[in-house]
C-alpha positions, 0 to 999 in steps of 0.5 A, spaced: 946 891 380 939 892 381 940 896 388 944 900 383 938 901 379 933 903 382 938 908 385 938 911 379 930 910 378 929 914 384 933 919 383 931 920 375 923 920 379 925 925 384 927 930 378 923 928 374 917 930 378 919 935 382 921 939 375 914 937 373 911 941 379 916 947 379 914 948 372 906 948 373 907 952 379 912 958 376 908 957 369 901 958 372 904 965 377 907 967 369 900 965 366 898 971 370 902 976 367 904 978 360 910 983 360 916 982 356 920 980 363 915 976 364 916 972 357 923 972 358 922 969 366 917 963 362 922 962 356 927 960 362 922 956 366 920 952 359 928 951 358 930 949 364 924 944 365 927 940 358 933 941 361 932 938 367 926 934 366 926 930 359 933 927 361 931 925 368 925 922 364 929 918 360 933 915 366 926 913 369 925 910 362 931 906 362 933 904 369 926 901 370 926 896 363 934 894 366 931 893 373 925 888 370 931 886 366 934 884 372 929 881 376 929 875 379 922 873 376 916 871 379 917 863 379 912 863 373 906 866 376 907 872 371 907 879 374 904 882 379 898 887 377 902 893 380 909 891 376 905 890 370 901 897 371 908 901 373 912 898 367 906 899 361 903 905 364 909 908 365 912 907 359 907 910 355 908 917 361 914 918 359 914 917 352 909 922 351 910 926 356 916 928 353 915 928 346 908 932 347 911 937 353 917 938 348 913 940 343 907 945 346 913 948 350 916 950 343 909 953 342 909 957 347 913 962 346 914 965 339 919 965 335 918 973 332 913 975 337 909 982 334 909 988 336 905 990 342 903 983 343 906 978 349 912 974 346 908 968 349 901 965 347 897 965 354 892 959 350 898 955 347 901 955 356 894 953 359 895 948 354 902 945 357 900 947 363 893 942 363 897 936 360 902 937 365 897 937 370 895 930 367 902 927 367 902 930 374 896 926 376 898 919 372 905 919 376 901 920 382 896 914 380 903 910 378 906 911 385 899 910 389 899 903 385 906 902 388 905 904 394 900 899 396 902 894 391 895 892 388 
C-alpha cells in the first residue's frame, strides 16, 4: 500500500508542479501583451491551471498523510528532520497555494472588462505570478531537503 502511494504522490508532484511552471511560463509572455485574444489565451491558461493543478495538489495532499499513515514507524526515535519538514511544510504549500492561487486567478481576469481597457489586470497577474514563483521556490526547497534527507 504504501508503493502504491507513493505512486500516487509522484505523480500528483509531476503534475502538479509542471502546472505551476506552465502557467508561470505562458503568464509571464501573456503579462507582455494586453489585446483581447491575449485576455482569452490567459483566461484558458488561469482554467487549465485549477483544472489541472489544484486536483494534483490535493492527491499530493492525501496520498503523503496515508503514506505517514502507513509508515512502519521509527522504532521511537520520532521523525527524521527531513520527513518532519516535508509533512509540515508541505502541508502548508498545498493548502495555501491552493487556496490563494485560486483566489488571485479569479482576479485576474474581469468579469465585465470596460471598454478599451484589457480584460485581464496586468497589476492582479504580477501578483499570481510572484506567489507562484514563491510556491515554486518552496516546493523546490521541500524536495532539495528530500533529496538529501537532512
Amino acid at each position: 500500500m504504501h508503493d502504491f502511494m507513493l505512486f500516487l504522490h509522484l505523480i500528483g508532484v509531476a503534475v502538479w508542479f509542471g502546472s505551476l511552471i506552465m502557467a508561470a511560463v505562458l503568464l509571464t509572455q501573456m503579462k507582455k501583451q494586453a489585446g483581447e485574444a491575449e485576455a482569452k489565451i490567459v483566461r484558458t491558461v488561469i482554467r487549465v491551471f485549477n483544472t489541472l493543478s489544484h486536483p494534483a495538489a490535493f492527491l499530493v495532499l492525501i496520498s503523503g498523510f496515508g503514506m505517514l499513515g502507513t509508515d512502519g514507524g521509527h522504532d521511537g526515535k520520532g521523525m527524521p528532520f527531513w520527513l518532519t519538514y516535508m509533512s509540515y511544510v508541505g502541508t502548508i504549500v498545498v493548502l495555501l497555494s491552493m487556496a490563494v492561487l485560486s483566489i488571485l486567478g479569479s482576479k485576474v481576469v474581469a468579469k465585465k472588462p470596460v471598454e478599451g481597457e484589457p480584460s485581464f489586470r496586468k497589476d492582479k497577474l504580477s501578483t499570481f505570478l510572484t506567489v507562484e514563483l514563491v510556491v515554486i521556490g518552496l516546493i523546490l526547497s521541500i524536495l532539495l531537503i528530500l533529496s538529501y534527507r537532512f
